[in-house]
C-alpha positions as CSV (number, residue, x, y, z in Angstrom):
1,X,-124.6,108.4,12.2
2,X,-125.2,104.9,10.2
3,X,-126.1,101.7,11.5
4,X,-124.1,98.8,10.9
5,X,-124.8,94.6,10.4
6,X,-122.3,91.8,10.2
7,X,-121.5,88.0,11.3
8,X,-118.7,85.8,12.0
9,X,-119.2,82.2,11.8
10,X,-115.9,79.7,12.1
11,X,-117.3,77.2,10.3
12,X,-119.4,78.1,7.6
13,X,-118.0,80.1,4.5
14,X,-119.1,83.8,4.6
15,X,-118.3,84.3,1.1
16,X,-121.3,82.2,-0.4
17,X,-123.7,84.0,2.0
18,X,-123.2,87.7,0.5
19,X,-127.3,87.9,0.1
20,X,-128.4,87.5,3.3
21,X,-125.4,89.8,4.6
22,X,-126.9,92.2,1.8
23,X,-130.4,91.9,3.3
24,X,-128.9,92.5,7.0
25,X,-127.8,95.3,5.9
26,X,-130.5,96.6,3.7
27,X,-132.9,96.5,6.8
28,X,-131.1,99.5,7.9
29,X,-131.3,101.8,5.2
30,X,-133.2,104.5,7.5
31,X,-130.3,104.9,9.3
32,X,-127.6,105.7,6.3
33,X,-129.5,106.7,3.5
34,X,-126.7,107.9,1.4
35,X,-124.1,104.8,1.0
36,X,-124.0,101.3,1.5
37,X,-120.9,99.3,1.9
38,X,-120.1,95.3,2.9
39,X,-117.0,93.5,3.0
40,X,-116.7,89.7,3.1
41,X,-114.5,87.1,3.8
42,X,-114.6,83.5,4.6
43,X,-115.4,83.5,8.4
44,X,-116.2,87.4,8.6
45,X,-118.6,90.0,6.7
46,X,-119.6,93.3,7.8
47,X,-121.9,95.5,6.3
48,X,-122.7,99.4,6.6
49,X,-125.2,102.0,5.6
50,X,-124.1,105.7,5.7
51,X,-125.2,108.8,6.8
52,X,-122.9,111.1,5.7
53,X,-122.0,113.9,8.4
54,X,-118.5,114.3,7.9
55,X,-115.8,114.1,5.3
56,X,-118.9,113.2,2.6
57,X,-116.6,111.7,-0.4
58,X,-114.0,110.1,2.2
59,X,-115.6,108.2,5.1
60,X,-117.0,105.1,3.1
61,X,-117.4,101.8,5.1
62,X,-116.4,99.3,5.8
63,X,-113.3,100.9,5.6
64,X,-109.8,98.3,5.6
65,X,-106.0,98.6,6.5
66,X,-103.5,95.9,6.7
67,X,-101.3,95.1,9.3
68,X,-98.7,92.2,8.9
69,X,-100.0,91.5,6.1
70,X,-103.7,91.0,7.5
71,X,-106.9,93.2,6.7
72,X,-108.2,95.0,10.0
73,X,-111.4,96.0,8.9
74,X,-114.0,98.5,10.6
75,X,-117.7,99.2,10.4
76,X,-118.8,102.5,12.4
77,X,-121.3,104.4,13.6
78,X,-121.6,107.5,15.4
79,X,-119.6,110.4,16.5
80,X,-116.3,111.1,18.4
81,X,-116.0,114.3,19.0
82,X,-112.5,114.6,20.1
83,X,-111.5,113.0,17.0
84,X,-109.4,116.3,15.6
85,X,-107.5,115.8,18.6
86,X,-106.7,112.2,18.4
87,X,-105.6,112.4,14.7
88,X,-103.2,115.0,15.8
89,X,-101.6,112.5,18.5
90,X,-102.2,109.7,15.7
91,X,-100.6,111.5,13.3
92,X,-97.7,112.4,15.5
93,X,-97.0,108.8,16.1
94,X,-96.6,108.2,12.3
95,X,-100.3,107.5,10.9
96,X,-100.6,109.3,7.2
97,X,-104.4,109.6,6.8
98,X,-106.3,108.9,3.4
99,X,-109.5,111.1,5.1
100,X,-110.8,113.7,7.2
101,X,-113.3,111.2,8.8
102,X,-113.6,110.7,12.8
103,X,-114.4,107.2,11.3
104,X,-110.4,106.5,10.1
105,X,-108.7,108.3,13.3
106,X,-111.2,104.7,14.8
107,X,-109.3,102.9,12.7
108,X,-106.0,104.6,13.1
109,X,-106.8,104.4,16.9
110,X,-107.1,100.4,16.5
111,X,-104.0,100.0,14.9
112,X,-102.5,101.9,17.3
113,X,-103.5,100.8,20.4
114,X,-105.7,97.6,20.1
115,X,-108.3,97.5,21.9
116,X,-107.6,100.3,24.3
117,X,-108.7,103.1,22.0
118,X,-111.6,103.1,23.8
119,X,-110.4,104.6,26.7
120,X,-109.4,107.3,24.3
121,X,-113.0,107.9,22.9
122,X,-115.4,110.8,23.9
123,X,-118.5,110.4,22.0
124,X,-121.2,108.5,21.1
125,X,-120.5,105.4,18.7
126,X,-121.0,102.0,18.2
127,X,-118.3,99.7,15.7
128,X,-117.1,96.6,15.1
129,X,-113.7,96.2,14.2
130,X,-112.7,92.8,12.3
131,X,-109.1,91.9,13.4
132,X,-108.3,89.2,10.3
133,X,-104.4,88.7,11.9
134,X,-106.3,87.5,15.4
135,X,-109.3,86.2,13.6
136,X,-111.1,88.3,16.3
137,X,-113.9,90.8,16.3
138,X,-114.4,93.8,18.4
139,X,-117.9,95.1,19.3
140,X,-117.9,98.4,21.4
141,X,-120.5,100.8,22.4
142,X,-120.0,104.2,23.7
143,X,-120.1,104.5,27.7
144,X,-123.6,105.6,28.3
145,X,-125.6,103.9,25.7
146,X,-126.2,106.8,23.4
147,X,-125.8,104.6,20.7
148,X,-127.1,101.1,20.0
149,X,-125.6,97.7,19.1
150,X,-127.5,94.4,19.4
151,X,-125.7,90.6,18.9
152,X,-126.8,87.0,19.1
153,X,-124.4,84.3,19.9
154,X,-124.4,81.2,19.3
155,X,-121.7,78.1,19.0
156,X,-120.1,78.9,15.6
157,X,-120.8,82.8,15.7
158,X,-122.4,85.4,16.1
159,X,-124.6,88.0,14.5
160,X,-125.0,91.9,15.4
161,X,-126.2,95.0,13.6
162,X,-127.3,98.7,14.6
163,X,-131.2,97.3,15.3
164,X,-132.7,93.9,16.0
165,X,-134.5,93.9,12.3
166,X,-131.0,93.3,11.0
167,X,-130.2,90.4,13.0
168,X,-134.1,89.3,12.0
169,X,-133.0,89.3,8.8
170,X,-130.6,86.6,8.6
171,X,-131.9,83.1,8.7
172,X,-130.4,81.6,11.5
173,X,-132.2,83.8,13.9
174,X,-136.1,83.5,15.0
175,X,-137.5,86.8,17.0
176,X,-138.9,85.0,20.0
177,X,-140.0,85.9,23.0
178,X,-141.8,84.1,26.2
179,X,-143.9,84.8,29.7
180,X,-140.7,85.7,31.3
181,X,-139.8,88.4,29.2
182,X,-143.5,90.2,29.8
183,X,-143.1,92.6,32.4
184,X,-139.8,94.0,30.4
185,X,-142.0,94.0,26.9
186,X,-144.8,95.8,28.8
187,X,-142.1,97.9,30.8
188,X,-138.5,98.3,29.0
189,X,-137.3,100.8,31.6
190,X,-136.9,97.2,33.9
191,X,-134.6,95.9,31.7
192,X,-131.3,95.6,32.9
193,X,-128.4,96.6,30.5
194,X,-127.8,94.6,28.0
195,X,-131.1,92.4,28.5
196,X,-133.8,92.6,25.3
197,X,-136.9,90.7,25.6
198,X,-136.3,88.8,23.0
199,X,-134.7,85.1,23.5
200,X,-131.2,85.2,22.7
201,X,-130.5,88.9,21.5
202,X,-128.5,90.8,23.7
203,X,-127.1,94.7,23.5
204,X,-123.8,95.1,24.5
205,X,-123.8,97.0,27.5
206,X,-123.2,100.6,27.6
207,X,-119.4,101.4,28.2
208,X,-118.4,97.9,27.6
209,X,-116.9,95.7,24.6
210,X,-117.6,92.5,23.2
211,X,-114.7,90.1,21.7
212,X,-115.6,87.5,19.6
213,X,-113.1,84.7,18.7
214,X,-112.7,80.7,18.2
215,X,-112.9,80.2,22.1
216,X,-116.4,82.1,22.2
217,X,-117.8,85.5,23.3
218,X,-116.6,87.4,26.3
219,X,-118.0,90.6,27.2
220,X,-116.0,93.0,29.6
221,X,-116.5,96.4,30.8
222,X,-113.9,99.7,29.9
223,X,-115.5,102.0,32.1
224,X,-117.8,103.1,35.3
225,X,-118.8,105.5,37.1
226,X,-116.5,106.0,40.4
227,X,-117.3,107.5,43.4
228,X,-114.8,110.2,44.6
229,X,-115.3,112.7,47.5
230,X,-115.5,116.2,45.7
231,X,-113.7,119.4,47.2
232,X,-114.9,122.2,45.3
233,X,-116.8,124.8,46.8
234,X,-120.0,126.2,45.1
235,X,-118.7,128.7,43.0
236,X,-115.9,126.6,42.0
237,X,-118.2,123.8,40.9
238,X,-120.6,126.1,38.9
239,X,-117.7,127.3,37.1
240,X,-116.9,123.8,36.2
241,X,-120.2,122.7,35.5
242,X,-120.2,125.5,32.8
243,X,-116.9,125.0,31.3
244,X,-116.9,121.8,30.9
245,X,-120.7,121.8,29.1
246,X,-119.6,124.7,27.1
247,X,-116.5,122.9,25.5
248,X,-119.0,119.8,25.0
249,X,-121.4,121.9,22.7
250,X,-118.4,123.2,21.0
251,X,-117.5,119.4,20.4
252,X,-120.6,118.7,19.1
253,X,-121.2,121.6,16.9
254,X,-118.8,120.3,14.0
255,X,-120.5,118.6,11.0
256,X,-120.2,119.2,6.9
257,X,-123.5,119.1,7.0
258,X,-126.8,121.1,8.5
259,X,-126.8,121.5,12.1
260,X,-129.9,122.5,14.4
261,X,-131.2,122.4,18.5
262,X,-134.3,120.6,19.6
263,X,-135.5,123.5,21.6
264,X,-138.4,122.9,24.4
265,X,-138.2,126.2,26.2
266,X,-137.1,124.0,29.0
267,X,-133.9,124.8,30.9
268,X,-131.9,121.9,29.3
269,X,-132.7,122.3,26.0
270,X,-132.3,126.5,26.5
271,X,-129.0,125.9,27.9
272,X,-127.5,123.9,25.1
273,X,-129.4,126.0,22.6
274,X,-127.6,129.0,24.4
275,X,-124.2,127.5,24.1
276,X,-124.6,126.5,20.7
277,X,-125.3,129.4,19.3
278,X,-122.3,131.3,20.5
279,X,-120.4,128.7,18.0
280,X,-122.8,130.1,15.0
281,X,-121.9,133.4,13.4
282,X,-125.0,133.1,11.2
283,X,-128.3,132.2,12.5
284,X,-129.2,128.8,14.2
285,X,-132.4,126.8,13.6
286,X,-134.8,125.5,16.2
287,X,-137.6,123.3,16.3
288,X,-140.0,122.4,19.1
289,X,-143.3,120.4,19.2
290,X,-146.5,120.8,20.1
291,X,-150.4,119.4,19.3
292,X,-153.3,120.6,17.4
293,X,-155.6,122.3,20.2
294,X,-153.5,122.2,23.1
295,X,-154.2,125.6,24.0
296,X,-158.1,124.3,24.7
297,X,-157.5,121.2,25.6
298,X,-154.3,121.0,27.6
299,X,-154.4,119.8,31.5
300,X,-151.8,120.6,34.3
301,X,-150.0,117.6,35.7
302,X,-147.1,117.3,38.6
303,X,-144.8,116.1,35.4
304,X,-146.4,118.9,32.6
305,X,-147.3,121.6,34.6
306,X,-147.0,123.9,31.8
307,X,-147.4,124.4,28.6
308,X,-143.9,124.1,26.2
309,X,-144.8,126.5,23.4
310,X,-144.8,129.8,25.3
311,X,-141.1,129.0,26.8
312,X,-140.2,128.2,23.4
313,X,-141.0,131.1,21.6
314,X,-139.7,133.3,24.7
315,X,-135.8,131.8,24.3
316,X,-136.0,131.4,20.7
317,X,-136.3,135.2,20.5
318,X,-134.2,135.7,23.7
319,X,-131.2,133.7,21.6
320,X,-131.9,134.8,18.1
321,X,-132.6,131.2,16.5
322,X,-134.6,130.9,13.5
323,X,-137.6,128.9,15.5
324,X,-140.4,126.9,14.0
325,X,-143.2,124.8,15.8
326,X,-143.9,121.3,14.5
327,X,-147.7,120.9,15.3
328,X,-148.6,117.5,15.6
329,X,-152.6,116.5,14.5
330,X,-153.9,114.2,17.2
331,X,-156.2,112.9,14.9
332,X,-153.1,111.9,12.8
333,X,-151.9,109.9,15.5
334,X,-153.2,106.7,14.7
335,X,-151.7,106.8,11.3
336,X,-147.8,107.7,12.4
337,X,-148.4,105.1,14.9
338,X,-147.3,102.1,12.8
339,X,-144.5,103.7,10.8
340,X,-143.3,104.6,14.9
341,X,-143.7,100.7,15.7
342,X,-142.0,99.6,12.3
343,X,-138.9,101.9,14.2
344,X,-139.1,100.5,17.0
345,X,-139.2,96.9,16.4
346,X,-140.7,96.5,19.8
347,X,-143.7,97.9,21.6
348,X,-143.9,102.1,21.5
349,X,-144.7,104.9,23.9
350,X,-148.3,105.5,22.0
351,X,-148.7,109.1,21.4
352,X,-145.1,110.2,22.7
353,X,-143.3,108.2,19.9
354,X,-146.1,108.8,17.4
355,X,-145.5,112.9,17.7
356,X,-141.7,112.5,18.2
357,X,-141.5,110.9,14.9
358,X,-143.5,113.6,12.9
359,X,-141.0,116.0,15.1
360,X,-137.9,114.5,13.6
361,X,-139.1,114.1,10.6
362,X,-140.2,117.8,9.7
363,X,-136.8,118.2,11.3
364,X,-134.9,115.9,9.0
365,X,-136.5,118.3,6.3
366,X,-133.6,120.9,7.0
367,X,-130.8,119.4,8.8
368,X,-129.3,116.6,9.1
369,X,-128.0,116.4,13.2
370,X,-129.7,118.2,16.3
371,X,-128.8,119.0,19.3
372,X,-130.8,118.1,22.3
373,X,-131.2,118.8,25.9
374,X,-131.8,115.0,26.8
375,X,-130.3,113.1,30.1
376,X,-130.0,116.1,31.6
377,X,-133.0,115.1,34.3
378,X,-130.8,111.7,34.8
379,X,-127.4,113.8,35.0
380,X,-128.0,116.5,37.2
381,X,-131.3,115.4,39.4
382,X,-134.9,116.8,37.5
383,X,-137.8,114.6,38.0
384,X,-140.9,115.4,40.8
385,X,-139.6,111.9,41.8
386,X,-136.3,112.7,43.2
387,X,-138.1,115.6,45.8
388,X,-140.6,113.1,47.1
389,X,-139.7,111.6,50.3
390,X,-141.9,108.6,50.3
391,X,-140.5,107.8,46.4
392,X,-137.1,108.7,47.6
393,X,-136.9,106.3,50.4
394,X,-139.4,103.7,48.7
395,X,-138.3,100.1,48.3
396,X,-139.2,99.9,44.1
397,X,-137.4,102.1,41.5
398,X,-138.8,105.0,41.9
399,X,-140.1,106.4,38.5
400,X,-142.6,103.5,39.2
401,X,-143.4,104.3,42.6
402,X,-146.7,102.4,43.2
403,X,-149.0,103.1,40.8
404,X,-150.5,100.6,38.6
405,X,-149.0,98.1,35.9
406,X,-149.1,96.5,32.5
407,X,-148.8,93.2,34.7
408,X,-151.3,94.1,37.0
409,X,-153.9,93.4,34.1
410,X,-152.3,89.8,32.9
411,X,-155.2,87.0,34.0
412,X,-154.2,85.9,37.2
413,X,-152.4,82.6,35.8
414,X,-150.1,84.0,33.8
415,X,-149.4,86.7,36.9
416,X,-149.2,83.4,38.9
417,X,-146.7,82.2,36.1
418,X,-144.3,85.0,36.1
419,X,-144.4,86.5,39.3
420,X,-144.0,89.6,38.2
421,X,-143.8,92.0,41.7
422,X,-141.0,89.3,42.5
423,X,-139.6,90.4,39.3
424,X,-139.3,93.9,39.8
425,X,-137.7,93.3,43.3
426,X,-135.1,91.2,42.2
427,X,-134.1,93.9,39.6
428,X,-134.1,96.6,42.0
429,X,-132.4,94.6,44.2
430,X,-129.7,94.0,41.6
431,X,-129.3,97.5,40.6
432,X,-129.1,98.7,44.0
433,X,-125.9,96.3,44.4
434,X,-124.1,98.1,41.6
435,X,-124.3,101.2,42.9
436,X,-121.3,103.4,43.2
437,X,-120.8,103.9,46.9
438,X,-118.2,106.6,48.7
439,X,-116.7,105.2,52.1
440,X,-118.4,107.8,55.1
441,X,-121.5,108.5,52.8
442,X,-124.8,108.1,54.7
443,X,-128.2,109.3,55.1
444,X,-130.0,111.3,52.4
445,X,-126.7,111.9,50.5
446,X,-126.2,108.4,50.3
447,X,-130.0,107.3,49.6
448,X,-129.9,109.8,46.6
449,X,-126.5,108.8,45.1
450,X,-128.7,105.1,44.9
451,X,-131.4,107.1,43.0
452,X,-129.4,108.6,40.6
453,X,-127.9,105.7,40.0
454,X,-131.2,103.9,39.6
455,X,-132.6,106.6,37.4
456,X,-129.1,106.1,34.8
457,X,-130.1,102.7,33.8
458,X,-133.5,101.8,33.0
459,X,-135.6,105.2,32.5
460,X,-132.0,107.3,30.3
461,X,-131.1,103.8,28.5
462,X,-134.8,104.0,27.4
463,X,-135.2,107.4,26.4
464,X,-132.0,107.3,24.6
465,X,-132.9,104.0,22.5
466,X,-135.9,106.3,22.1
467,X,-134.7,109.2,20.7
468,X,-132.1,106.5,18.4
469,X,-135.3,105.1,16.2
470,X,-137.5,108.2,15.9
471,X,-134.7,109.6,14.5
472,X,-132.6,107.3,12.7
473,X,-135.9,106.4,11.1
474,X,-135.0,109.9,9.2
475,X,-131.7,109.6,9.0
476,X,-131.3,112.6,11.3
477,X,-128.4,111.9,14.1
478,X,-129.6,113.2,17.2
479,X,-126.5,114.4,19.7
480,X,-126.7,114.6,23.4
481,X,-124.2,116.9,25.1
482,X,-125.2,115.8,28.8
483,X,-124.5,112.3,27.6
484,X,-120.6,113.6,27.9
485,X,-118.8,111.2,29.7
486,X,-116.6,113.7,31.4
487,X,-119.3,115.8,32.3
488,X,-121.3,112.9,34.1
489,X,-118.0,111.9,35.9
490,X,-117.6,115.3,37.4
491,X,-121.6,116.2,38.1
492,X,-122.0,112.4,39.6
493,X,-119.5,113.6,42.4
494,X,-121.4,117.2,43.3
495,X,-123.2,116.2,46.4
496,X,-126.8,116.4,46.8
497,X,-127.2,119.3,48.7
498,X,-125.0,121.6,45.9
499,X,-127.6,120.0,43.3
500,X,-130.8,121.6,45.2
501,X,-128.7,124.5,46.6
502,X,-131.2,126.9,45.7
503,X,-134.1,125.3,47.0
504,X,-134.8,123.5,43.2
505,X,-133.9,121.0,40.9
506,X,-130.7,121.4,38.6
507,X,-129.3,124.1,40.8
508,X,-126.2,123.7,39.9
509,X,-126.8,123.7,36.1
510,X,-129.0,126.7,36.9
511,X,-126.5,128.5,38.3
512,X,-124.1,127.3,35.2
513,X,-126.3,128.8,32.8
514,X,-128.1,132.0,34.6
515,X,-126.4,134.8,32.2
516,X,-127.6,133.1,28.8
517,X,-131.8,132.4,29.6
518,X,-134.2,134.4,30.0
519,X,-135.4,134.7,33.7
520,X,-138.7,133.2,33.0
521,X,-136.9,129.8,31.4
522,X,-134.6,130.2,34.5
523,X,-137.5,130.1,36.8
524,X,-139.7,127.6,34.9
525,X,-140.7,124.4,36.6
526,X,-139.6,121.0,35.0
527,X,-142.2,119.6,32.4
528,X,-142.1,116.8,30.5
529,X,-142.3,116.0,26.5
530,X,-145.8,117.6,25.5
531,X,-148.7,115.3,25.3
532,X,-152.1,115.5,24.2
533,X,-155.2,115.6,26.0
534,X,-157.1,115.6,23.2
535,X,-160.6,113.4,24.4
536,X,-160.7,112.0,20.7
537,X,-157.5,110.5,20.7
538,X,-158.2,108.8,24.5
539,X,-161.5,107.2,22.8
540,X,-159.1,106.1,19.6
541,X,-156.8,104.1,22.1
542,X,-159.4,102.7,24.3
543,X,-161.4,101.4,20.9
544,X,-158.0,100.1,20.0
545,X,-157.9,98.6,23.2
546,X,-160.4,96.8,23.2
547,X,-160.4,95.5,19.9
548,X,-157.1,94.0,20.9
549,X,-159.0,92.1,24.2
550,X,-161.8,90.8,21.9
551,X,-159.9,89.4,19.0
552,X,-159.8,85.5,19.3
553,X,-156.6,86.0,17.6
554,X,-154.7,88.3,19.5
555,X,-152.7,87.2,22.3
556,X,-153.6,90.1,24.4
557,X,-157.4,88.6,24.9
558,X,-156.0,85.9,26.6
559,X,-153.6,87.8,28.6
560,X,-155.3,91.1,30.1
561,X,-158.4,90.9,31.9
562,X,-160.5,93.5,30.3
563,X,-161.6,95.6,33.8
564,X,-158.6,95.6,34.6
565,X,-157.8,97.6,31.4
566,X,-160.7,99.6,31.6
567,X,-158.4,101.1,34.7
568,X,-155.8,102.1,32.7
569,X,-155.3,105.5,31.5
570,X,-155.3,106.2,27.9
571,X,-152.6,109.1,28.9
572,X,-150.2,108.1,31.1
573,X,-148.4,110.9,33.4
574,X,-145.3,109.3,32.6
């Protein structure tokens, strides 16, 4: 998977600043363990840390060609799946290859076609490729954001790398942030894509690439979703539906190295664990998570209704994977906590990253990539929120609805400051605007294309920057088969009605995967990552809490208003 660092600057010489590129890079170690690799030149360097996955001895980065007598040089990370397929059309246009690695047919595909070798990607991936001929550089990130690529620009340059601590670590960025970035800091599934909340460091947008030359930065887009009127009946689109995810687990099964399924006992994460493990001939680990007690202390809600570790055991036997549970102390939480912060860079999900990170790191123990059932809520219509009429047709995002907050607890200046309800309109707004309409389309079927549109940006860009740092924080790549751009284009179309044809959520993928789950998964109601209700760890977080509000040094005690945070829950439903 890897993360990657580098800077251009057309003034300054590069080659007498090959320590702080060093430490750019070196702040990403977590994310290739196995190699690092820089190259340098007067107005360019790029840096690289590995994580081997395929072609071990032969994919070292950066790796360099020359054309016309200039070096083209590329720093990679990620995974394109079709990439067999590509070096075969490569190869038929004249291309000898030095490697087996997805990362050269990249390369290959640059020399080949410029810049358009995106549109010939499916994966998830983010590069830079260093043009020395055009003195230009090349940012891309794969279409839905799976994979993450920050930058700062400024009048000479820019910098970028995998994770904002490697931008931190060159000198001529400061991490700040201010008043109007709050209600994104306390609420990063507002953010828009692209936005950070810290001043002046942007991601490239998902499905979009950056080019960096002597006239400045442009950012443009190489692909979105469109809107087409689909024609296929039912059966025809079930069909589809499973065709098209079984050749994506097939995709994403190849690796050199151990391979394994995140496996809730959900319907996503059963599906791809189905599907993956008619591509094993020997048997296929699993992992799921779970907390210390939950049996006593667990509590239904409308987004964990159940329980995951019964469902898990049931398809683990039901498939034949070799299963374990990774049980998660709450006590313990407190103390994964900061290592889960130190991976975020920003502000965590509490509890949820806390346990994810243990998860992935028990995981990391045996394999080294994972298959999980993520996006698939986003993709194909799962949450509560999408079969409630008042959230449907409410005038707010609706995986906020109208509950309480962060902002609701600021002192009233600051709220007075930042206007933070205005805030949230104006993004709604915004997003709303982008939508991908279909001429005719009205009523419920339009009102619901809007949410699923909503629910792609904020709340899947999230999760998926997510599931990047708990894991990459092990070195473990994490792949995400509903994340398929092909398979989003097609689903995106299926009208509303064949999504809840059934009555339910997910019909369609339902119906897709019927003959492979058990008929208890099949029938199982949506639930949420696991959470703990555990009363001790509640009392830890409010202590924290309000240690934070009474430290004279802490800018949280002149920020909240302390009854206000008394109201807030120490676990949140969402």
């Amino acid at each position: 998977m890897c993360g990657i660092a580098g800077w251009v600057d057309f003034v300054r010489d590069l080659t007498t600043q090959r320590d702080t590129v060093r430490a750019m890079t070196a702040g990403l170690h977590r994310r290739g363990p196995d190699a690092e690799g820089m190259w340098v030149s007067p107005h360019a360097a790029l840096g690289h840390r590995r994580l081997a996955v395929l072609d071990i001895p032969g994919g070292r980065q950066p790796m360099v060609d020359r054309r016309a007598g200039a070096e083209i040089v590329l720093s990679y990370s990620g995974e394109v799946y079709n990439y067999r397929e590509l070096r075969r059309q490569l190869s038929a246009r004249g291309h000898n290859f030095r490697t087996s690695s997805d990362t050269e047919v990249v390369l290959r595909g640059y020399l080949e076609w410029g810049a358009a070798l995106v549109d010939h990607l499916r994966g998830m991936y983010a590069f830079a490729i260093w043009d020395g001929g055009r003195e230009e550089l090349l940012l891309v990130r794969d279409r839905l954001g799976v994979k993450p690529l920050y930058y700062h620009p400024y009048p000479d340059g820019i910098l970028f790398g995998s994770e904002p601590k490697a931008v931190m670590a060159n000198p001529r960025f400061t991490a700040r942030t201010s008043e109007q970035a709050l209600p994104v800091l306390f609420n990063p599934r507002l953010a828009m894509p692209g936005e950070t909340p810290l001043d002046d460091l942007r991601q490239v947008r998902p499905g979009h690439l950056v080019r960096v030359d002597r006239s400045g930065v442009h950012e443009t887009p190489y692909w979105r979703l469109v809107s087409r009127e689909h024609t296929d009946d039912e059966a025809t689109t079930v069909a589809t539906v499973r065709d098209l995810l079984a050749e994506v687990v097939g995709q994403q099964m190849v690796a050199d190295v151990p391979l394994c399924v995140l496996l809730s006992g959900g319907l996503d994460s059963t599906a791809v664990t189905a599907l993956a493990a008619r591509h094993r001939s020997g048997s296929l680990r699993s992992f799921s998570v779970d907390f210390a007690g939950a049996d006593a202390e667990f509590r239904a809600t409308p987004l964990r209704p159940e329980q995951d570790t019964p469902y898990a055991r049931l398809a683990a036997r039901h498939i034949g994977t070799a299963h374990q549970e990774v049980v998660v102390d709450p006590a313990g939480l407190d103390d994964l906590l900061p290592r889960a912060l130190a991976a975020r860079d920003l502000p965590t999900l509490g509890q949820f990253d806390a346990s994810m990170y243990q998860l992935f790191g028990e995981v990391r123990r045996h394999s080294t990539v994972a298959l999980s059932g993520e996006a698939a809520d986003e993709v194909f219509g799962g949450y509560p929120w999408f079969f409630d009429h008042d959230t449907v047709w409410g005038d707010t995002f609706p995986w906020l609805g109208n509950g309480i907050r962060l902002t609701d607890l600021l002192v009233p200046e600051i709220r007075a400051r930042i206007r933070p309800d205005d805030d949230e309109r104006d993004r709604y707004a915004t997003l709303l605007r982008q939508v991908p309409r279909l001429d005719g389309e009205s009523g419920l079927e339009a009102r619901m294309r809007a949410v699923l549109h909503l629910s792609l940006q904020g709340p899947l860009l999230y999760l998926l920057d997510r599931k990047d740092r708990m894991s990459m924080a092990h070195g473990l790549e994490v792949r995400v088969p509903f994340c398929d751009h092909r398979l989003l284009e097609y689903v995106w179309n299926i009208p509303w009605k064949m999504k809840i044809a059934d009555g339910r959520e997910k019909s369609v993928l339902r119906a897709a995967v019927a003959d492979l789950l058990p008929a208890e998964v099949l029938r199982r109601r949506k639930s949420a990552y696991p959470a703990t209700f555990s009363a001790e760890h509640g009392s830890a977080v409010r202590t924290r809490l309000d240690r934070l509000l009474t430290d004279p040094a802490s800018p949280c005690a002149r920020c909240w208003t302390r009854s206000g945070c008394a109201r807030w829950p120490a676990t949140p439903a969402r």
